[in-house]
LOMI-271443 format. One record per residue (C-alpha): residue number from 1; x, z, y. Coordinates in steps of 0.1 Angstrom, whole numbers, plus 5000, padded with zeros to 4 digits. Last residue first. Layout:
<pts>
PT  nr  X  Z  Y
PT  NUM  X  Z  Y
...
</pts>
This chain:
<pts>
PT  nr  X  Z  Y
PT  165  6573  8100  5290
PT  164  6613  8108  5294
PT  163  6623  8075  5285
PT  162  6600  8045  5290
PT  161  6586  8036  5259
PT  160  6590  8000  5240
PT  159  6611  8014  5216
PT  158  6586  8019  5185
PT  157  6603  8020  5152
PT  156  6595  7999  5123
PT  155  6612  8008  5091
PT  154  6626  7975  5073
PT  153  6659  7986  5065
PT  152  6650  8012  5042
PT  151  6658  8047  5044
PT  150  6675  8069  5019
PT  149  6686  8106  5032
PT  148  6649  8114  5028
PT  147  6631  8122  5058
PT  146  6607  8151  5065
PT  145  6572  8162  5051
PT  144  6554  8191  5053
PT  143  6526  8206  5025
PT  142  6513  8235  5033
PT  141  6514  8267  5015
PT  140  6489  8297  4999
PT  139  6506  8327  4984
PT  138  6483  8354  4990
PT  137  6502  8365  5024
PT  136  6495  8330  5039
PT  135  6509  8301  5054
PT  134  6543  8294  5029
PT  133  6559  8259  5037
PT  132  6563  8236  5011
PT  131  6585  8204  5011
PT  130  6573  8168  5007
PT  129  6599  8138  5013
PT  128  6597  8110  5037
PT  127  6610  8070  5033
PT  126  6604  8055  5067
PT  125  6577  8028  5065
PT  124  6567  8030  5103
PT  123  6588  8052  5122
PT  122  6609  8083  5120
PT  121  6641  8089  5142
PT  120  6634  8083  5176
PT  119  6595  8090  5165
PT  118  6605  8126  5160
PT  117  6611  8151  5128
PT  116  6596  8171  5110
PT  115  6567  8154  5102
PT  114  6535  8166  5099
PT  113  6507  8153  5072
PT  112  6482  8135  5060
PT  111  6476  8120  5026
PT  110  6472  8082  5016
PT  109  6469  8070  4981
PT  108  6486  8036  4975
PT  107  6460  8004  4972
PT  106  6464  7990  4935
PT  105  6425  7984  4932
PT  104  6423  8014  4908
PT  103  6437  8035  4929
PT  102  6476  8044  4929
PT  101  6498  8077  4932
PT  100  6537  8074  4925
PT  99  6552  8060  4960
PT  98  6526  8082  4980
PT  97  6516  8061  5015
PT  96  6516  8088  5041
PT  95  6496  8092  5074
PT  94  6517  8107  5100
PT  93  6510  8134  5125
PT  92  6544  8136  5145
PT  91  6554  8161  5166
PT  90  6556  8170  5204
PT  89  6545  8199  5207
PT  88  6549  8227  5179
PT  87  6550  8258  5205
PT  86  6510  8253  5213
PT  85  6505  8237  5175
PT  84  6489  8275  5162
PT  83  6467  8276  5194
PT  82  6448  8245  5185
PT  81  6443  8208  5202
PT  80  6478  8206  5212
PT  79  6487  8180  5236
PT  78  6516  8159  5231
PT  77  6508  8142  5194
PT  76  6530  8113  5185
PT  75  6511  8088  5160
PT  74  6516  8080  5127
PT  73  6506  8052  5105
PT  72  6519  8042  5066
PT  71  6551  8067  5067
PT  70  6563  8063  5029
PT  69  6563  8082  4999
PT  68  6578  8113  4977
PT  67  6561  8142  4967
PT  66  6563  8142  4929
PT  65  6524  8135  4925
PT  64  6508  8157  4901
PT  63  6472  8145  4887
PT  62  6442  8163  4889
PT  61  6408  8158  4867
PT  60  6373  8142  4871
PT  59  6350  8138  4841
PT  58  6317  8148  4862
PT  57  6311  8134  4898
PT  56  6317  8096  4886
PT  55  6305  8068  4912
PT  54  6329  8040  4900
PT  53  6348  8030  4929
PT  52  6343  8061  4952
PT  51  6348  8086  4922
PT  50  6332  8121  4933
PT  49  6349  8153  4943
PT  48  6360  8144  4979
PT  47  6371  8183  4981
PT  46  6410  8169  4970
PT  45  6415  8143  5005
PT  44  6426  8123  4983
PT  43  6418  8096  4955
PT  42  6431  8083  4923
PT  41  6410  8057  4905
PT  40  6412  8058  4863
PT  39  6380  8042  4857
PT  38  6364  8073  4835
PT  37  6392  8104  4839
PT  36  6384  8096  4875
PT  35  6417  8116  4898
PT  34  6424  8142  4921
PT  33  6454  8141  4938
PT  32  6479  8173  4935
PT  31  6506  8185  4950
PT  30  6525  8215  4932
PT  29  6540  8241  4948
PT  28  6531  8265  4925
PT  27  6507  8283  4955
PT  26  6497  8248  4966
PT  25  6480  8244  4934
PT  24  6456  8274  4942
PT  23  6445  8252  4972
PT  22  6439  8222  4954
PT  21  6419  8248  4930
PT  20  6401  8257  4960
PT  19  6394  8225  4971
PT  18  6357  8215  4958
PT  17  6342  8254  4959
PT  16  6350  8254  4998
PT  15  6384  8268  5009
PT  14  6391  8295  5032
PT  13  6422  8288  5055
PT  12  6425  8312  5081
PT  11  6442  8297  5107
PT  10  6462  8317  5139
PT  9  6490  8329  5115
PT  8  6500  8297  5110
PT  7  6522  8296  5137
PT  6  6531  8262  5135
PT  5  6566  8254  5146
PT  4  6576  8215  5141
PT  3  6610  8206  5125
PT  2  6635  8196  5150
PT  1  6627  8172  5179
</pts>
């Protein structure tokens, strides 16, 4: 399958008040969770600005994950839904399970992402790692993700799919 080409080109990413410094994060190359400097809960998408388990909106900070985590969920998308994925088809959209980044109730934050490569490689609980990819001329990037060299043996791979569909 190969890494995914997105021409970003077709977005313009304009972020609201709440993830603009996510956004300005990106430009180090740094990803960041946001996290309750009262109960100590971790959380992401980064313009959720309030706690969900203690109800905090004011003593929140962010927190550096190192990138690294697990596929929780993914599926196989085949039909793109923007111009910018027309070339990208078929890739993976994955939810990912970050190794270093806990709530408070010991559940792993989850963050979304594309995956470089296919479901004949990738499956459920592969090991993935974050790289950056540049999308705009004032320095924004995305986060992708693609498989570490290390995989454990308890990834769960589909083959129940005819080939060629």
């Amino acid at each position: 399958m190969g890494s995914p080409k997105i021409n970003w080109s077709k977005f313009t990413i304009n972020p609201d008040y709440d993830a603009a410094p996510w956004w300005d994060f990106t430009k180090e190359g740094k990803l960041m969770v946001r996290s309750c400097d009262v109960c100590g809960h971790r959380w992401w998408p980064p313009g959720a600005i309030g706690c969900s388990s203690c109800g905090n909106f004011e003593k929140t900070s962010w927190v550096e994950s190192s990138g690294k985590g697990a596929i929780y969920s993914f599926i196989v998308v085949t039909q793109p839904i923007l111009g910018a994925f027309a070339e990208a088809t078929p890739y993976l959209s994955a939810v990912i399970d970050l190794d270093d980044m806990r709530g408070v109730t010991g559940l792993p934050v989850r963050v979304m992402g594309v995956i470089d490569e296919g479901d004949d490689q990738a499956g459920i609980n592969s090991k993935v790692e974050l790289y950056w990819e540049k999308i705009s001329a004032d320095g924004k990037q995305m986060p992708r993700w693609r498989l570490s060299t290390q995989q454990p043996a308890n990834v769960w791979k589909f083959e129940g799919r005819p080939k060629g569909s």
